[in-house]
N, C-alpha and C positions, 0 to 999 in steps of 0.2 A: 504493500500500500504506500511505503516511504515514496517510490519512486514516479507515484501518481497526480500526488501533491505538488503544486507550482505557487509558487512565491508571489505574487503579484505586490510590486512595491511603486506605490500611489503617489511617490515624489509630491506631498504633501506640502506645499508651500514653494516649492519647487527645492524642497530640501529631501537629499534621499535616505532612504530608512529610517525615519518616522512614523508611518503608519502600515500596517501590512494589511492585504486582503487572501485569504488562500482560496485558491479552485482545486476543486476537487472531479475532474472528468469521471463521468458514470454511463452505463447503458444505455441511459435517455437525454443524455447532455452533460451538464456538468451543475456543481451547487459551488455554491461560496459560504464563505465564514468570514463573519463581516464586509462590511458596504465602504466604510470611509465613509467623512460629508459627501455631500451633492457634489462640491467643487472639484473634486477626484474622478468623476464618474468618464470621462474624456477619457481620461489617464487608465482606468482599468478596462474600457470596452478597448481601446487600441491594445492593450499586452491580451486580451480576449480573441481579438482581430488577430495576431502571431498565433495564436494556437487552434487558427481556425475554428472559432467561437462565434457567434453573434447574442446580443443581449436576451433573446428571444431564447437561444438554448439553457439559460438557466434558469433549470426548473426550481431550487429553493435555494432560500437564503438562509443561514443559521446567524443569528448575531448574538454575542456574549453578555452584552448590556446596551441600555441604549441612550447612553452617550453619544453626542452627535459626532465624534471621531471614529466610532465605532459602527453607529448605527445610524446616522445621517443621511445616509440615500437609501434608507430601506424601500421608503415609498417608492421610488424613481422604478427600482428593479419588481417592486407588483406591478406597477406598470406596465411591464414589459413581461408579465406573465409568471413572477417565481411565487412563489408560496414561501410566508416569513417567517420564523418559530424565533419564539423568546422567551422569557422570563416570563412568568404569568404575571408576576405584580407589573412587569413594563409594557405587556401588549398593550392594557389602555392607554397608554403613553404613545403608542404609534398609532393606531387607530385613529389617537386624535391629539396631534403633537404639540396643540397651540401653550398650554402650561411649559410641558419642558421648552419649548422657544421663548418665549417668556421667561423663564428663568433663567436662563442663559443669554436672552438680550441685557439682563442687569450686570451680568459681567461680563461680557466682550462688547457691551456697548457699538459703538460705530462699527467695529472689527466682524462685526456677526455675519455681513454679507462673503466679506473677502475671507474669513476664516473659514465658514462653513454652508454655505449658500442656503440653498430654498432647503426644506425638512417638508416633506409630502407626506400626507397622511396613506395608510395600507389598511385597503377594506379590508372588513372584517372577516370575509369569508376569504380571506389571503392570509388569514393570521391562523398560526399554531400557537396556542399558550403550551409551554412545559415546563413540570413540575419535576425536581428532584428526580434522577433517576429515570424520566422519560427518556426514551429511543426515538430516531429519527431513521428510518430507511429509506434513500435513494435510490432506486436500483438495485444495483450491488454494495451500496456503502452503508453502512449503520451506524449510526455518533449515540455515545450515551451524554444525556444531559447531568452536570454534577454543579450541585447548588455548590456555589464559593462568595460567601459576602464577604465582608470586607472594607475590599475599595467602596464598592454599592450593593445595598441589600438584594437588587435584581440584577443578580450576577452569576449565569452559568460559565463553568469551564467543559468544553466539549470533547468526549472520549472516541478517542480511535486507535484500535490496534495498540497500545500502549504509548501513546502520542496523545498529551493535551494541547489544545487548542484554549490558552489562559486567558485571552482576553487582557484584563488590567489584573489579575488576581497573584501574580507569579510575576508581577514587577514589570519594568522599563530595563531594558538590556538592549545594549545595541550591537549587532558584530563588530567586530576586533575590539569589545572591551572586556572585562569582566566586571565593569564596576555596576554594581544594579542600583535602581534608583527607584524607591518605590511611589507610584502617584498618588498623592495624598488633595487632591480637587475636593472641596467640599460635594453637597453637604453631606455626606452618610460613611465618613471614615469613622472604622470600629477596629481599633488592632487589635480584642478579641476574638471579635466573630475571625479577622483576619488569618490568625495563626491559626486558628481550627482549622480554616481551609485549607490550609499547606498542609496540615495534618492529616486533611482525608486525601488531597494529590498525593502526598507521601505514600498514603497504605496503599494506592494504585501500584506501586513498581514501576514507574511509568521507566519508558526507554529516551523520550524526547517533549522537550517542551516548544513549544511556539506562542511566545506572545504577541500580541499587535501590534507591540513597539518594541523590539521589533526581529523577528527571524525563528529560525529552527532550529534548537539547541541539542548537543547530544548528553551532555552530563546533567539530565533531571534531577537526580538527588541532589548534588555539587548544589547547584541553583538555586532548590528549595531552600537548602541548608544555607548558604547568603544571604535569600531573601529574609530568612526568619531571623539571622543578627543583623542585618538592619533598621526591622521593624524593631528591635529590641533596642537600638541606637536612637532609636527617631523614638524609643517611648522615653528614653532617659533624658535624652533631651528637651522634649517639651515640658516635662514636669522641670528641670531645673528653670526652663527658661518663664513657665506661668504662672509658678509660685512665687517670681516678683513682683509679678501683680502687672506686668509689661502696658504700653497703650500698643494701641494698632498700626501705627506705623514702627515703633519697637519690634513689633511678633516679626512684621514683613521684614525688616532689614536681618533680625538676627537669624531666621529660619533662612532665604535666602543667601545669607552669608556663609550660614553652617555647611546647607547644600554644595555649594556651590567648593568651599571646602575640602572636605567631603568626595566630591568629584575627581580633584586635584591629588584628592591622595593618593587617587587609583588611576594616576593620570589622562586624565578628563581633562583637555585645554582645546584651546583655538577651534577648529573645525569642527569636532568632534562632543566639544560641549554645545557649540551650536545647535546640533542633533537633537542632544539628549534636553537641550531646552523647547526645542521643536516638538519633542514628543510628549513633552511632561516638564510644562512651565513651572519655575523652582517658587514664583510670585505665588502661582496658586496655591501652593502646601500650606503657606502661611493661614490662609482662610480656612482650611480643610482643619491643619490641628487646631488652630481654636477652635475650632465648633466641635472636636473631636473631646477636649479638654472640658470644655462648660458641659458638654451633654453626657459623658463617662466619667473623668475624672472628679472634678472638681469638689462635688461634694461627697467621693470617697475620705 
C-alpha cells in the first residue's frame, strides 16, 4: 500500500512543504486525505493532472479536522462529486461553514481571503459523520477512523496498513529536520486529552506516520516519543511563564521567543524556519496556551 500513496505538496503560500494533501489511487478513482484551503485547489488538481487524474475521479475525501488548512476546500471537491467523512462533532461545521469562517475572520482578519479563500459549504447527503473506530472502504482501500483530540476535540487520525495519516495530532515536522513543533492554535488545546492520543497511536505499532505538515515518516515510535517531551516542555513552560500573572502582549512575545528558541536549538534558521512558521505560526500558540491555561490549569 506504501507504494500507492502520492505526496501531493500544495506549495501553500507558494512556500513548499507546509501543507500536504495525500491521494490514494483505488479501483474506482482515487480518494484524498485532506483538501488544503480553497487557495491550493489549482495546485492539487495540476499534480492530479501528472497522475492522470481529473477532479471528477475523486470519489471521497477523508479530512482529519476541519481546520481550514486542512479542510478548506472540502466543499469545492463535493462539488465535483467526492463524498466527505469527518469528525461527527465537525460535519455541522461543513454542512454549514458560516460560524467557523467567522471565527477565523476574527483572527486572520484582512489575510482570510489571500490565506484561505472561499470555504463552501458540503450537502449533506455528501457528508459521512465518523465516530471513533469507524471504517471507511474505497474500493480496495479501508482507513480506520481513531479519535485523537488534543490539538481539537474533532480530530480523527486515519489508519492504514500501519501508516497514520495524523492530521495536526503527531505535531509539525518538516523533512530534513527532526525538530517537531507542536501547533498549539487556539481554541480547544488540551495537553491531556493530547498525550492520551499519542498513547493510543503508540499501542497501534504503527510503521509510518504522515502528518499534514508535513510528509511521511519512517520512525513512528522515534516521533511519538518527541512529540510527547515536547508537549511536556511546552507544559513546563506555560505554567512558569502564567503564574506571573503575564499581560497579553507578554504571553505573545515570551511564547514566540521561546519557540522560536527552541527551533534554533535543533537548528531551525533562515529558510527553513520560514517553513515551519508557514505551517504553524509561532504568534498563534500564544492565544492557544492561554486559553489552554485559564480553561485547564489555572484553577488547579
Amino acid at each position: 500500500m506504501l507504494d500507492r500513496i502520492h505526496l501531493i505538496d500544495t506549495h501553500f503560500q507558494a512556500v513548499p512543504e507546509a501543507i500536504a494533501v495525500f491521494c490514494i489511487p483505488h479501483d474506482q478513482g482515487a480518494l484524498l486525505i485532506e483538501t488544503g484551503p480553497s487557495t491550493v485547489t489549482d495546485t492539487v488538481t495540476k499534480r492530479l493532472d501528472a497522475m492522470g487524474l481529473v477532479p471528477s475521479d475523486v470519489t471521497d475525501v477523508l479530512v482529519t479536522h476541519i481546520h481550514l488548512d486542512h479542510a478548506g476546500a472540502a466543499g469545492w471537491w463535493a462539488e465535483q462529486g467526492a463524498t466527505v467523512h469527518v469528525h461527527e462533532v465537525g460535519a455541522p461545521h461543513l454542512a454549514d461553514p458560516s460560524k467557523l469562517m467567522k471565527s477565523a475572520s476574527r483572527i486572520y482578519g484582512d489575510d482570510m481571503d489571500r490565506l484561505w479563500g472561499e470555504m463552501r459549504p458540503v450537502p449533506t447527503a455528501q457528508l459521512n459523520a465518523l465516530a471513533d473506530g469507524d471504517t471507511v472502504t474505497v474500493g480496495d482501500v479501508t482507513l480506520e477512523a481513531l479519535d485523537t483530540p488534543g490539538h481539537a476535540y474533532h480530530h480523527h487520525a486515519y489508519l492504514l496498513d500501519g501508516i497514520a495519516f495524523t492530521g495536526d495530532v503527531a505535531g509539525v515536522r518538516l523533512p530534513g529536520s527532526m525538530h517537531m513543533s507542536p501547533p498549539l492554535a487556539p481554541p480547544e488545546i488540551d495537553l491531556d486529552a493530547w498525550r492520551a492520543s499519542i498513547d493510543r497511536l503508540r499501542a497501534r505499532e504503527l510503521t509510518h506516520i504522515a502528518p499534514t505538515h508535513f510528509g511521511l515518516f519512517t520512525d513512528a515510535e522515534d516521533h511519538l516519543d518527541r512529540l510527547a517531551d515536547r508537549l511536556d516542555a511546552v507544559e513546563a513552560f506555560t505554567k512558569e511563564l502564567m503564574t506571573s500573572d503575564p499581560t497579553d502582549n507578554e504571553i505573545e512575545t515570551a511564547v514566540t521567543d521561546w519557540l522560536r528558541s527552541e527551533a534554533e536549538a535543533d537548528g531551525v534558521e533562515g529558510p527553513l524556519w520560514t517553513r515551519y512558521e508557514t505551517a504553524n505560526p509561532s504568534w498563534m500558540a500564544a492565544m492557544g496556551l492561554k486559553r489552554f491555561w485559564q480553561k485547564h490549569r489555572a484553577d488547579a
